[in-house]
N, C-alpha and C positions, 0 to 999 in steps of 0.2 A: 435403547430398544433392542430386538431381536429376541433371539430363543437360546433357555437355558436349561437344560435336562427337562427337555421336552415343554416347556414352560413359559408363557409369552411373558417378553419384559418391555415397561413401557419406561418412558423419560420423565415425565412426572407425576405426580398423584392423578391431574384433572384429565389425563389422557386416557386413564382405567374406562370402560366399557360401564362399568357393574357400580352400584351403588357399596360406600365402604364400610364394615361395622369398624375396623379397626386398623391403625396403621401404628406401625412399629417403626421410627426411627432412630437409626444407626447412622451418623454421619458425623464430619467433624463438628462441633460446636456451633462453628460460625455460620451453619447453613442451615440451624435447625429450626431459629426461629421462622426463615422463611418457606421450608417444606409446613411448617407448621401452621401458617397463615393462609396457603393453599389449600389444607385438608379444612380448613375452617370452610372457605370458598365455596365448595364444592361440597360441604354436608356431612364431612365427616365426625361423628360424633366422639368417640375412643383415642386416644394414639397413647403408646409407649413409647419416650425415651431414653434411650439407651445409652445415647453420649453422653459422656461425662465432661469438664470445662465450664459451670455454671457456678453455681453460691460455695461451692464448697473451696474454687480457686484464691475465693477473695474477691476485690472492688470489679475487676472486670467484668467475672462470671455472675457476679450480686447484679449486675446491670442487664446482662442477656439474662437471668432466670426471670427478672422483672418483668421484663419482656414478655417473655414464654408467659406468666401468670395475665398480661393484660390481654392477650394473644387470645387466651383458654377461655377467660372470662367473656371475651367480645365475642366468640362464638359457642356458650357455652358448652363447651367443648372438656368432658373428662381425660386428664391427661396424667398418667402415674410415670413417676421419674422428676427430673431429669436423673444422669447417675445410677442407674439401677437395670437389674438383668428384667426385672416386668413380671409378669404372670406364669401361673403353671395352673392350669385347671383341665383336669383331666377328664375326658378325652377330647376336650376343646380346644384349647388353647396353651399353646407351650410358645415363648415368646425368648426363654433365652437362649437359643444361639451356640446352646454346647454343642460337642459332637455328643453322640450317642455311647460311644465306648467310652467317653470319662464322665460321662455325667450316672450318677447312682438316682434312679426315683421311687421316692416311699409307692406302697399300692392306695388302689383310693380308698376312702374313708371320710371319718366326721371330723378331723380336726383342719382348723383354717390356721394359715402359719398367714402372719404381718410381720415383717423384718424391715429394718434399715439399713441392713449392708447385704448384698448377694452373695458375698462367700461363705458368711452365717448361714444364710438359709441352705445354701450349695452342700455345706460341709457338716455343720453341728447339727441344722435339720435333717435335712435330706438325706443322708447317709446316715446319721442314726437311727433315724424314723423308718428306714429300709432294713436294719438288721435287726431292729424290735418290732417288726412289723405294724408301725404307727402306722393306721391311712393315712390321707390328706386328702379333706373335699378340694381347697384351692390354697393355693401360695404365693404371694404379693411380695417382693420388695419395691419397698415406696420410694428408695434412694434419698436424693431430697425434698422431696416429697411437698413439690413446690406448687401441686394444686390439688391432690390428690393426698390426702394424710389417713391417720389412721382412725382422726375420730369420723373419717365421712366411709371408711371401712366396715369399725363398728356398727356403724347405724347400718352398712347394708348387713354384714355378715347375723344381724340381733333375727334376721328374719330370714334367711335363709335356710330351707329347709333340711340341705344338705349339709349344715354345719352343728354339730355338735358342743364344740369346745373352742376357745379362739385363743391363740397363742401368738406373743408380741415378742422380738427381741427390737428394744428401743435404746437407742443412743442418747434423744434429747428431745426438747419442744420448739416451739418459735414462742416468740414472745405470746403468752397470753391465751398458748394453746392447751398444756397441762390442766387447766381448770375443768375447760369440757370434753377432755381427753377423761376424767374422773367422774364426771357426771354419765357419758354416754358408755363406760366400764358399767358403771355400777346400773345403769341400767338394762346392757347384758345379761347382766348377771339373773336376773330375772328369769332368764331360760336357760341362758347355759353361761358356763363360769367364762372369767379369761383371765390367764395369766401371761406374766411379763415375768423378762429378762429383761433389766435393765443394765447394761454396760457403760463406762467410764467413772467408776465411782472414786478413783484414783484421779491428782493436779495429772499425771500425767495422760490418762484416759480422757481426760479432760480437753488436753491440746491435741488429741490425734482424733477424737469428737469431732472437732472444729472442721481439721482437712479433710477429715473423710465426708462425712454428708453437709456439714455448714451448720450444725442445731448448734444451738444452745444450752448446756446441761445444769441440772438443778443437784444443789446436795444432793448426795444418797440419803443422808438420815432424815432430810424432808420429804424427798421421794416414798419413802418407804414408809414413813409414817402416812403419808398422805393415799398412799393404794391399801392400807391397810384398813384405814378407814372410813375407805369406800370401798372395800368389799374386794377389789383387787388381788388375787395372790401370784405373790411375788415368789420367784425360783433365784436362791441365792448365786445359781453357776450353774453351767452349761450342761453339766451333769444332771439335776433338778429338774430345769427345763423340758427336757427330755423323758425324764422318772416320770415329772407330773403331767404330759404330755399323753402318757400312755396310760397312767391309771386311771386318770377324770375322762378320756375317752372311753375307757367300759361303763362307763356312768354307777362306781358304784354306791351306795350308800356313803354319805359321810359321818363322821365320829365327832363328839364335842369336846367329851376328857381326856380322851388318847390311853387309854388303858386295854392294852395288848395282852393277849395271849401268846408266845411261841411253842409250836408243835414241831420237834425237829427228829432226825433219824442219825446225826451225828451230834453228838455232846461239843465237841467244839465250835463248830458253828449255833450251835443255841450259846454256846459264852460270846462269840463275836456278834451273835447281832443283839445281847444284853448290850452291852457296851453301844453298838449303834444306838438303839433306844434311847438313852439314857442323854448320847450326843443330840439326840433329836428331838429331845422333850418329850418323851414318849414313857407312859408309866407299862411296869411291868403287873399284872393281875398277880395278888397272893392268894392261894388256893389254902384253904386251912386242909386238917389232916382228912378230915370226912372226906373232904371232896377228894383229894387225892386216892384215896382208897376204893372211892367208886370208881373213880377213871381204874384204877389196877385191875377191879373185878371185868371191865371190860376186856382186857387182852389176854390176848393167848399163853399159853401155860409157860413157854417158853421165855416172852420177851416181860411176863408179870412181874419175877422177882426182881428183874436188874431196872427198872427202868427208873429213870428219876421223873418225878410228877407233880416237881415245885413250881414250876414257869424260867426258864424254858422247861417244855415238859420233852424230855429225849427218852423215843421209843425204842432206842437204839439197833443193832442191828439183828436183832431176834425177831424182828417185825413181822407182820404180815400182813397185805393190804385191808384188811378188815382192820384192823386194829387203829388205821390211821383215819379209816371210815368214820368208827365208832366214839374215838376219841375226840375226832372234830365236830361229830353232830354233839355231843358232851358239852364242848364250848360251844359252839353254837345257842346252844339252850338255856346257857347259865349268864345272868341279867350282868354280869359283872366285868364280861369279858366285850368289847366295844368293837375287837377287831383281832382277827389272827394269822399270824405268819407261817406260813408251811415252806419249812425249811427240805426237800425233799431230794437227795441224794442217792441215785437211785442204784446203787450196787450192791446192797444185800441181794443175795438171792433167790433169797424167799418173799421178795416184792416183785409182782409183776410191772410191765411197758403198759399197763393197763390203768395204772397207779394217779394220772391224772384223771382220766375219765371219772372214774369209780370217785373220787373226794368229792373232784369238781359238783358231781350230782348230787351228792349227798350236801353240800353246803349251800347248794344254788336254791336250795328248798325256803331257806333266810335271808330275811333283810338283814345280814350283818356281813359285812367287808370284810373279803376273805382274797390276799396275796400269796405269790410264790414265788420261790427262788428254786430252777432247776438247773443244773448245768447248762448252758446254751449250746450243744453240741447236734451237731446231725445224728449221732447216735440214740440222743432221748428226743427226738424231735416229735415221738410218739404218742411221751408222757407230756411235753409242752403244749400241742396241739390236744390233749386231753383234757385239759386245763381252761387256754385260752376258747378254744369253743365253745367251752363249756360256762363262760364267763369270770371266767377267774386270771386275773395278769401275771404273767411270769416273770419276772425280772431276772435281768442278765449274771447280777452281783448281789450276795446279803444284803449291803449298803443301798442297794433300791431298792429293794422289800421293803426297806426301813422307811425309806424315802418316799414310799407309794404312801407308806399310812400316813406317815407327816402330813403329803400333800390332802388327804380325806379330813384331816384334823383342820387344816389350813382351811378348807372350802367350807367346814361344818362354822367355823368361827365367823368366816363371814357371810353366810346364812344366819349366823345369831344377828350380825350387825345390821344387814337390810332389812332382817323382818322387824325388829325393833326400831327402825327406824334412825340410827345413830346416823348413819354417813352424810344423812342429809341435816343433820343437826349445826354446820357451817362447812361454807366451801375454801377449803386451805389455798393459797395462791402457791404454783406451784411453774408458774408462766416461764 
């Protein structure tokens, strides 16, 4: 008991005043089943824990997690953990315990992040999702997620209004959990997609699986077969995760064949993200001569005779913001082109800081998936907010431009699979 920065502290749960929605336990191991059995006592519905010493240690900890699950169950009692930093739901609820000067947090938003290690979420999420400006409605690590897992997540996030997109970095199952871990996916998916990261695909990823949460891991090449066909999409690495993270949260159209247009303003990077393409299964749209010729008649007198107008189409630097205006509503229009990359570099200087605004509007007019790649610098932070505002994503690298359409191709395929009904055509054991 006593006072702690102004703060009454009491000696156990049942001494609190106030009825609890939530208790957060941090204590050694051995003390948690019985804080835990208290908050049952006394009403409490919620609790996070934080200690770690449970399934993931092996025999001993398999026997107090046991515990903890008959504990939860006899007072029906939601409990996420044990092992795990807990919730971040902004402006609610922040549960992990960093200080303020080293923890990095995305702004809010529609994407729902479910993790099984908190330093993923800490670092690969959270920090990247802060420097691409990914929201995040809420953020869960489920640790071992010993009564509280992700398929009882899914069912709540399928209906959450502030959830847009639901993204997994998964380690493993329990026995017999992957089956409806694929069922209650694919029936997300229904309103809004979700993708996973799955980690340990590697014997060795495999034993550090084990000690870190205590799952159980399945092949990767059944895994992947099996989210593939159920509607699932799968981000190959940490990089993905995060690309696809931010383009299915603008919600934008998806593509079925993958046939690109690039509109770029430097000839070299329309060759580097050919070659991305090409890594990504992604076709490039051939333009015959007619068509080329129209797009020429559109531009300025200057940048008309040099420009190349094959795909990539490079307007090079004789440009002028109209011309990348004119040239995108061009594709835009033309039934052939499925999705385009605007490659945009913004140091000619005969393009205005105005340069995203002005596309962004001119493309936002169509239903067809329009990315970009602008330098990420405070300097064009002008033309990137021209863009994203305006519903178009900007990606950090060429290599996620590329990555944004993948992932549009990726969600378009399994929209072909749900609506035709395939995923439900047998349910793979995946336990």
């Amino acid at each position: 008991g006593g006072i702690l920065d102004d703060r009454e502290l009491y000696r156990s749960v049942s001494d609190v005043p106030k009825n609890i929605d939530l208790v957060v336990i941090c204590v050694h191991a051995e003390a948690v089943n019985g804080i835990l059995e208290e908050c049952g006592e006394v009403g409490v519905k919620g609790a996070v824990v934080v200690s770690g010493g449970f399934a993931e240690i092996g025999d001993e900890g398999v026997k107090r997690q046991d515990q903890l699950i008959r504990i939860a169950k006899k007072y029906d009692m939601a409990v996420i953990g044990p092992n795990c930093v807990g919730v971040y739901s902004p402006p609610y609820v922040d549960t992990f315990f960093l200080p303020s000067e080293r923890l990095v947090t995305p702004p809010p938003g529609n994407v729902a992040v479910i993790s099984q290690s908190g330093g993923v979420l800490v670092d690969q999420f959270f920090s990247k999702y802060a420097e691409r400006k990914i929201g995040v409605s809420v953020a869960i690590n489920v640790g071992n997620k010993a009564v509280i897992d992700e398929n009882v997540l899914l069912e709540y996030f399928k209906s959450d209004p502030r959830t847009k997109l639901i993204t997994i970095y998964l380690e493993g199952f329990r026995e017999k959990e992957g089956a409806l871990f694929l069922r209650k996916a694919a029936e997300c998916f229904e309103k809004k997609p979700v993708v996973v990261f799955k980690a340990g695909k590697s014997e060795y990823g495999r034993r550090a699986t084990a000690s870190h949460t205590g799952s159980v891991m399945t092949a990767s090449s059944i895994a992947s077969a099996a989210f593939k066909q159920w509607g699932i999409i799968e981000a190959e690495n940490e990089y993905e995760i995060i690309t696809f993270s931010k383009v299915l949260s603008f919600r934008l159209p998806s593509i079925r064949r993958g046939d690109v247009a690039i509109l770029t303003i430097s000839g070299g990077h329309g060759v580097l993200c050919s070659d991305l393409c090409a890594k990504y299964g992604l076709n490039l749209v051939e333009f015959t001569e007619e068509e080329q010729e129209e797009m020429r008649r559109l531009l300025n007198p200057s940048a008309a005779p040099i420009a190349s107008l094959r795909n990539p189409i490079d307007l090079t630097g004789s440009l002028v913001d109209n011309d990348v205006e004119k040239v995108a509503e061009y594709l835009m229009k033309n039934e052939k082109v499925e999705a385009v990359i605007l490659l945009m570099l913004p140091y000619p200087p005969t393009i205005s800081m105005q340069l995203g605004r002005r596309a962004a509007n001119i493309v936002r007019k169509y239903k067809k998936p329009v990315v970009a790649y602008v330098p990420w610098v405070q300097k064009y932070q002008m033309i990137v907010e021209g863009f994203e505002l305006n519903g178009v994503p900007v990606a950090h690298t060429v290599e996620e431009a590329v990555q944004m359409i993948k992932a549009l191709k990726l969600k378009g395929e399994a929209e072909t699979r749900i609506n035709r009904g395939l995923c439900y055509a047998g349910l793979p054991s995946v336990g």
